[in-house]
C-alpha positions in Angstrom: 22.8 2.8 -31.3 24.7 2.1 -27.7 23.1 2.2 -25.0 25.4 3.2 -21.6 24.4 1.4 -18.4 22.3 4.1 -16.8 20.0 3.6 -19.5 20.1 0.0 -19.0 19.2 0.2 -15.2 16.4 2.7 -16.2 14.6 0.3 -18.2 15.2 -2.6 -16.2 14.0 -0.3 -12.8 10.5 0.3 -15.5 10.1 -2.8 -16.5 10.1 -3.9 -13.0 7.9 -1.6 -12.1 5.2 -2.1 -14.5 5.2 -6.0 -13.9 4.6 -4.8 -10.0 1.9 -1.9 -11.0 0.2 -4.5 -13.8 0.4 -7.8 -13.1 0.4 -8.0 -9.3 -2.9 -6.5 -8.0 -4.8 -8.4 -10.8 -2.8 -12.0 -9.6 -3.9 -10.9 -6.5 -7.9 -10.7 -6.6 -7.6 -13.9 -8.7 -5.4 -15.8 -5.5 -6.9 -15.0 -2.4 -3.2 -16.1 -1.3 -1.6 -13.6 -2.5 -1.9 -10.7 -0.1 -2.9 -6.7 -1.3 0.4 -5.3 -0.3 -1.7 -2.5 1.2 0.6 -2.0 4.8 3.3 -2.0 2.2 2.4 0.1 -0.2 1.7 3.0 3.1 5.5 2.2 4.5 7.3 2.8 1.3 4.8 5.8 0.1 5.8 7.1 3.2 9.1 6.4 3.1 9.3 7.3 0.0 7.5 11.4 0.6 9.9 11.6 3.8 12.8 11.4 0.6 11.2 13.2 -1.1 11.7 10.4 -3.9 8.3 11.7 -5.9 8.8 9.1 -8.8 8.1 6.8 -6.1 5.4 8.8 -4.5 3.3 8.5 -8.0 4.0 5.2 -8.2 2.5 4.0 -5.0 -0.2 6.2 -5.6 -0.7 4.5 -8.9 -0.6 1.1 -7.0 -2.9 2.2 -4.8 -5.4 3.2 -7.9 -5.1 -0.1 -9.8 -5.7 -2.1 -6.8 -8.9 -0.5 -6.2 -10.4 -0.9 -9.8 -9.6 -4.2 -9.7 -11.0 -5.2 -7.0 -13.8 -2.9 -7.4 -13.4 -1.2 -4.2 -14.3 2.7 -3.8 -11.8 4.7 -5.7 -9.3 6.8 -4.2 -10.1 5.5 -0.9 -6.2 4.1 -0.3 -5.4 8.2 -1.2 -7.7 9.7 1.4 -6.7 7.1 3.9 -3.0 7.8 2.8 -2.8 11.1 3.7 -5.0 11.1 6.5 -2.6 8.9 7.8 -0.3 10.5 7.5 -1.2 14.0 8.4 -2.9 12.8 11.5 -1.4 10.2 12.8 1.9 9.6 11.9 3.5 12.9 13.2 2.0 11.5 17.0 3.0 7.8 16.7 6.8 9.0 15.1 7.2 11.4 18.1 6.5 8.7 20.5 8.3 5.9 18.5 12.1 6.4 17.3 12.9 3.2 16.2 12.3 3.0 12.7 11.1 -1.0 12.2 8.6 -0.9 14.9 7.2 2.9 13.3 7.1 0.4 10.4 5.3 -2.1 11.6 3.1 0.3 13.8 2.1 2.3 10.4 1.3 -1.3 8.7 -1.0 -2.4 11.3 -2.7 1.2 11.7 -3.2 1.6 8.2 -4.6 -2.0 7.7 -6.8 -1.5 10.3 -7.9 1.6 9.0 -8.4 1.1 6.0 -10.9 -2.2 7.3 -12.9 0.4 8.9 -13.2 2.4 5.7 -14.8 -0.2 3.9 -16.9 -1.3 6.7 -18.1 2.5 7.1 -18.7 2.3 3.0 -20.4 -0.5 3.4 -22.8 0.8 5.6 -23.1 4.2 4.4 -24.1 3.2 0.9 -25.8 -0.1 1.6 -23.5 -2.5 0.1 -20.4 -5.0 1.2 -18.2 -4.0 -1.1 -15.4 -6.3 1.8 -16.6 -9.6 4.0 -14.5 -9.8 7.4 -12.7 -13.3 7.1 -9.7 -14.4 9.1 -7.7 -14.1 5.8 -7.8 -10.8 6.8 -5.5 -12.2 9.6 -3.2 -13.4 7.3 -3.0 -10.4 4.8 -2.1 -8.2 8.1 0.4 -10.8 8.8 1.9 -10.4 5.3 1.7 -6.8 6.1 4.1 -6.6 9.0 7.0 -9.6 7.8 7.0 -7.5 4.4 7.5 -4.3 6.3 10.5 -5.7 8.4 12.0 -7.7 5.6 11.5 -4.8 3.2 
């Protein structure tokens, strides 16, 4: 059987895909290096809802959901913080902000930060560190924002 390009580009776009959703979060909490993406992952899941580009959506949810069990942090935290986020503080920061790589960079370093207060709130809600504050932290933020304007 032929297969026509569109099919071609569809399995190449999945394949792609699963290498991103598989294989990078579990190279990542083996390399401390390699950064979680997590800025990222809340640009383009936004970008991605403002398209309304849903396959997209799920699969930055889906990110979101293997990073967490393997790094065994608390599970759908990255969700709640996603669309709280988004609900709450995107709408004022894109009314103020119009230029779309700095609302980009903004979101990165809000939801970052965010999302390090989460954990530290976790962690002392439940009794447990489930995340020590290092200066890598630094650097993952830092990954965070060139990824944002290069992406």
């Amino acid at each position: 059987m032929q297969r026509n390009f569109t099919h071609q580009k569809t399995l190449t776009l999945f394949a792609a895909l699963l290498g991103l959703l598989l294989l990078y979060p579990t190279m990542a909490s083996l390399y401390p290096l390699l950064p979680p993406l997590l800025g990222i992952v809340y640009v383009k899941w936004r970008d991605a809802l403002y398209r309304r580009d849903y396959f997209w959506v799920m699969a930055w949810m889906l990110y979101a959901v293997i990073f967490e069990s393997v790094w065994n942090l608390p599970l759908y935290g990255i969700w709640a913080l996603m669309i709280v986020t988004f609900t709450i503080f995107d709408p004022k920061i894109s009314h103020l902000i119009h230029s779309d790589w700095l609302l980009g960079v903004l979101g990165a370093v809000l939801f970052d930060g965010l999302y390090l207060l989460f954990l530290l709130g976790y962690g002392a809600v439940m009794h447990t560190q489930p995340v020590e504050v290092d200066l890598i932290f630094l650097y993952y933020l830092l990954a965070d924002v060139v990824g944002v304007l290069l992406f």
